[in-house]
C-alpha positions as CSV (number, residue, x, y, z in Angstrom):
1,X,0.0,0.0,0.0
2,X,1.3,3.3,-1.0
3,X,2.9,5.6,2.0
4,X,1.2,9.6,2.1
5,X,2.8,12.2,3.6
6,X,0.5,15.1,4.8
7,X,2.0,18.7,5.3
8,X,1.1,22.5,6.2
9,X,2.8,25.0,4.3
10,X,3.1,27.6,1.5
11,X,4.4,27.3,-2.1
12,X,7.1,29.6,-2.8
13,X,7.2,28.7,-6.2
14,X,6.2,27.0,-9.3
15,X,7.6,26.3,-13.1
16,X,6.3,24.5,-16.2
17,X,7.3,21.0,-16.3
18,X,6.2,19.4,-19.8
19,X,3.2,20.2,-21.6
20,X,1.2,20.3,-18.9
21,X,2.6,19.6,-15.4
22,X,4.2,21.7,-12.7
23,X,7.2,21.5,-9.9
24,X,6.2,23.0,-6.8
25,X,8.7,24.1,-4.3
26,X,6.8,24.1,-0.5
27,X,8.3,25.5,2.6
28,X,6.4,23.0,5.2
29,X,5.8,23.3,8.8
30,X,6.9,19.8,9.2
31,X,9.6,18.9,6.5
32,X,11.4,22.6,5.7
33,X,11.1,23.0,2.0
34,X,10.3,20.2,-0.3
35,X,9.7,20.0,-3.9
36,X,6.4,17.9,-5.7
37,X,5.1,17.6,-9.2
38,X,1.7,18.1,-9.6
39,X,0.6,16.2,-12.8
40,X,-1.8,17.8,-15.1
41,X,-1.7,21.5,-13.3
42,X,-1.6,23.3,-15.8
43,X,-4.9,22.5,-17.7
44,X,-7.3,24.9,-17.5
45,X,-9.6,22.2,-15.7
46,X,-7.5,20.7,-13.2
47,X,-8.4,21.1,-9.4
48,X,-4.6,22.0,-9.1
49,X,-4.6,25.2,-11.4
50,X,-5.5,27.7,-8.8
51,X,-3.9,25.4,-5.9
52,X,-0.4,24.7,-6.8
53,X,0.5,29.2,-7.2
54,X,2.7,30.7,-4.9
55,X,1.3,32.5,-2.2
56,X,-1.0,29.4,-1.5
57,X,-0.8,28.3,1.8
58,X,-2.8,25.0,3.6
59,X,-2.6,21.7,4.2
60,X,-1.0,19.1,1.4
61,X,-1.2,15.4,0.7
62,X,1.7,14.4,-0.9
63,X,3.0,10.3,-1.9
64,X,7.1,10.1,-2.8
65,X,8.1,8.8,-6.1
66,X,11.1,7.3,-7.2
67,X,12.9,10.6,-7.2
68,X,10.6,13.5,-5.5
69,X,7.2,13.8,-4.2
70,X,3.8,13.9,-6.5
71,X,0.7,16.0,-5.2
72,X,-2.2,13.9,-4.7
73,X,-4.5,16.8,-2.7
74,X,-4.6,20.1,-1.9
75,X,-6.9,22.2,0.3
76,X,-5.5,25.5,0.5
77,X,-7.3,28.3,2.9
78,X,-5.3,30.8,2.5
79,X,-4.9,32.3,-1.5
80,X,-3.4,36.0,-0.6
81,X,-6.1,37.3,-3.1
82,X,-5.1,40.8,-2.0
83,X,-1.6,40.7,-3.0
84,X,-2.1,39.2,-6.5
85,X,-4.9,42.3,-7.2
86,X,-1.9,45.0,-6.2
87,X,1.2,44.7,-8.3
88,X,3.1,46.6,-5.7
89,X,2.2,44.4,-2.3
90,X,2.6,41.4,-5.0
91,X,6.1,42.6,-6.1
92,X,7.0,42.9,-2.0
93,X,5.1,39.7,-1.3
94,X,7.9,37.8,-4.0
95,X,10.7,39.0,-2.9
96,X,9.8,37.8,0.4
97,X,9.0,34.1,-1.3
98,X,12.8,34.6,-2.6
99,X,14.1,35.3,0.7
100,X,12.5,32.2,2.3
101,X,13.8,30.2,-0.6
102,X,17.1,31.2,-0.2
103,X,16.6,30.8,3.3
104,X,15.5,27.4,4.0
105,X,16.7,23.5,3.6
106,X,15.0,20.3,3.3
107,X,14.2,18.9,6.2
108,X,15.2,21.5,8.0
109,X,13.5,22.7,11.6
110,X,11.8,26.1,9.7
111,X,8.7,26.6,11.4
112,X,9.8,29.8,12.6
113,X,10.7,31.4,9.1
114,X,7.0,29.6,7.5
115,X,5.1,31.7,10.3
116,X,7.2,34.5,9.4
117,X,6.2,34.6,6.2
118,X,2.7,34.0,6.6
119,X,2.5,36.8,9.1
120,X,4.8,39.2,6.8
121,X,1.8,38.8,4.2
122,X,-0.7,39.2,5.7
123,X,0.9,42.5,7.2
124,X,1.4,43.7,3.6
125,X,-2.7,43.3,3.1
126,X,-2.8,45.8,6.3
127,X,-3.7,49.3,4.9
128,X,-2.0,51.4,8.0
129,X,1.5,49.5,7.9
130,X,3.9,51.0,4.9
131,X,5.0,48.1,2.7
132,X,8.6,49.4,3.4
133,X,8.3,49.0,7.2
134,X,7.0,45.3,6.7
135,X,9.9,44.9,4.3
136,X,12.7,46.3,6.6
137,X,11.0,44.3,9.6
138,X,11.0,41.1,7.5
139,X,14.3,41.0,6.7
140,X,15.7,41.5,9.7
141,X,14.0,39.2,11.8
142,X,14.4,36.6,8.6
143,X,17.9,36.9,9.3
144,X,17.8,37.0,12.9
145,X,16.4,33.5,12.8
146,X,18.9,32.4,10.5
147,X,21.5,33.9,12.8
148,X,22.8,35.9,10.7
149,X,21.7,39.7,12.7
150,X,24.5,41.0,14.4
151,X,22.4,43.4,16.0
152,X,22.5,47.5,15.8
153,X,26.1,48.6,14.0
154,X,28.7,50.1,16.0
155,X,29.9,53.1,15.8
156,X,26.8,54.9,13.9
157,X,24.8,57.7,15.6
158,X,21.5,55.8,15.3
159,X,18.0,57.2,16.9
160,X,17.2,55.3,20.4
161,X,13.5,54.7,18.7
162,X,15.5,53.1,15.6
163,X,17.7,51.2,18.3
164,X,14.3,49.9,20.2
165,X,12.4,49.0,17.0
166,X,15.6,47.0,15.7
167,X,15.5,45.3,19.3
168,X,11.8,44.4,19.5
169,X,12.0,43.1,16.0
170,X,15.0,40.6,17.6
171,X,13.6,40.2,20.6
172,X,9.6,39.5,19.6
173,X,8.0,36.6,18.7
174,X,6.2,36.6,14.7
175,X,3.3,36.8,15.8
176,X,3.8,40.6,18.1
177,X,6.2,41.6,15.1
178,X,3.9,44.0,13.1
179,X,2.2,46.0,16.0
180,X,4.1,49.4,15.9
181,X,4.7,52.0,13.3
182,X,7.7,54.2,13.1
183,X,8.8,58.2,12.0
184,X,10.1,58.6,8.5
185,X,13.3,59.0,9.9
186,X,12.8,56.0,11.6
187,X,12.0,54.0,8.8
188,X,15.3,55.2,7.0
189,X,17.4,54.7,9.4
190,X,15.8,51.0,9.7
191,X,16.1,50.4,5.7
192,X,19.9,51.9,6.5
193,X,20.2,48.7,8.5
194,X,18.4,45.9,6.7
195,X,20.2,46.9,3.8
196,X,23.9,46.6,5.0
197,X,23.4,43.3,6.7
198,X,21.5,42.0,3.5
199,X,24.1,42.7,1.0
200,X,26.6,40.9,3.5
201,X,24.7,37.9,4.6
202,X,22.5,37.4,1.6
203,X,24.9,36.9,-1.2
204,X,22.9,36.6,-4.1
205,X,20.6,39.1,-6.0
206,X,16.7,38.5,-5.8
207,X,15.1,39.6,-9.3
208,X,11.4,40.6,-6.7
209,X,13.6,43.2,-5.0
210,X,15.3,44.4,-8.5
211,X,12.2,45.5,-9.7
212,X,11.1,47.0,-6.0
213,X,13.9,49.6,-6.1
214,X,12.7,50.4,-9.6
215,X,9.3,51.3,-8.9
């Protein structure tokens, strides 16, 4: 009898495969990120069509193949229908799907960065937090979970507020991170930060965020 696997997550990406399949790439609650086919997704009929996008986030039955998984359900209840109506909060929303790809390992322990992520979306659908702030509060925590945040730089005359956001941020759990809003100088200062650390612990480019600092 075949063996399932059932998993909670959100895909973080999908190509063609074929004429008319897909390979999803999942960031799991249980396993880290995975990858699955999903045969016949891309018809225009299949059950999968609307299921196996990124953004989507629920629960997933999969069975392992002789090389990967193969989808065999999906119930998603969560689409992010807001983000893929606002080109803006959907460029944001991608780049934050590249981050976590980058990110994450297979059967790695990431609960922590899939909650982060669900959180960080939904905070992009909130109409009184600035996309920027959620940006600048995703990536640092993203890499404070990785391990990768130093904490504030030294020797820079930072404001204390920017000092106590950057420490709530490391100090909070996901689910108290988007409860505050900051000053524009603030937020500068903040992006000031984020941005350093990214281009020295990130090392590689992210096409979402290319076309973010264009707009």
């Amino acid at each position: 009898m075949q063996e399932y696997t059932e998993i909670t997550g959100m895909i973080l990406k999908a190509e063609p495969i074929g004429e008319y399949d897909r390979r999803i790439v999942i960031l799991t609650k249980e396993k880290g990120k995975i990858s699955a086919f999903a045969k016949g997704a891309r018809k225009t009929n299949s059950r999968f069509l609307a299921a196996t996008n990124p953004f989507s986030f629920g629960h997933f039955k999969l069975y392992a193949g002789r090389s990967s998984y193969n989808l065999l359900e999906a119930d998603i209840s969560n689409y992010f229908e807001g983000l893929r109506k606002d080109f803006e909060g959907a460029c944001y929303g991608m780049y934050f799907l590249e981050v976590m790809d980058y990110y994450t390992r297979e059967n790695n322990e990431d609960k922590e960065m899939l909650k982060l992520l669900y959180q960080s979306l939904r905070a992009l659908m909130h109409e009184k937090l600035p996309d920027r702030l959620v940006r600048y509060i995703f990536e640092i925590k993203a890499m404070v979970l990785n391990g990768d945040f130093p904490g504030m730089p030294q020797g820079k005359n930072y404001d204390e507020s920017t000092g106590y956001a950057v420490h709530y941020i490391m100090a909070s759990s996901v689910e108290k991170l988007y409860t505050f809003t900051v000053t524009d100088n603030v937020l500068a200062q903040m992006k000031e930060i984020a941005d350093d650390y990214r281009i020295r612990f990130m090392d590689r480019p992210f096409k979402s965020l290319e076309i973010l600092d264009n707009l």
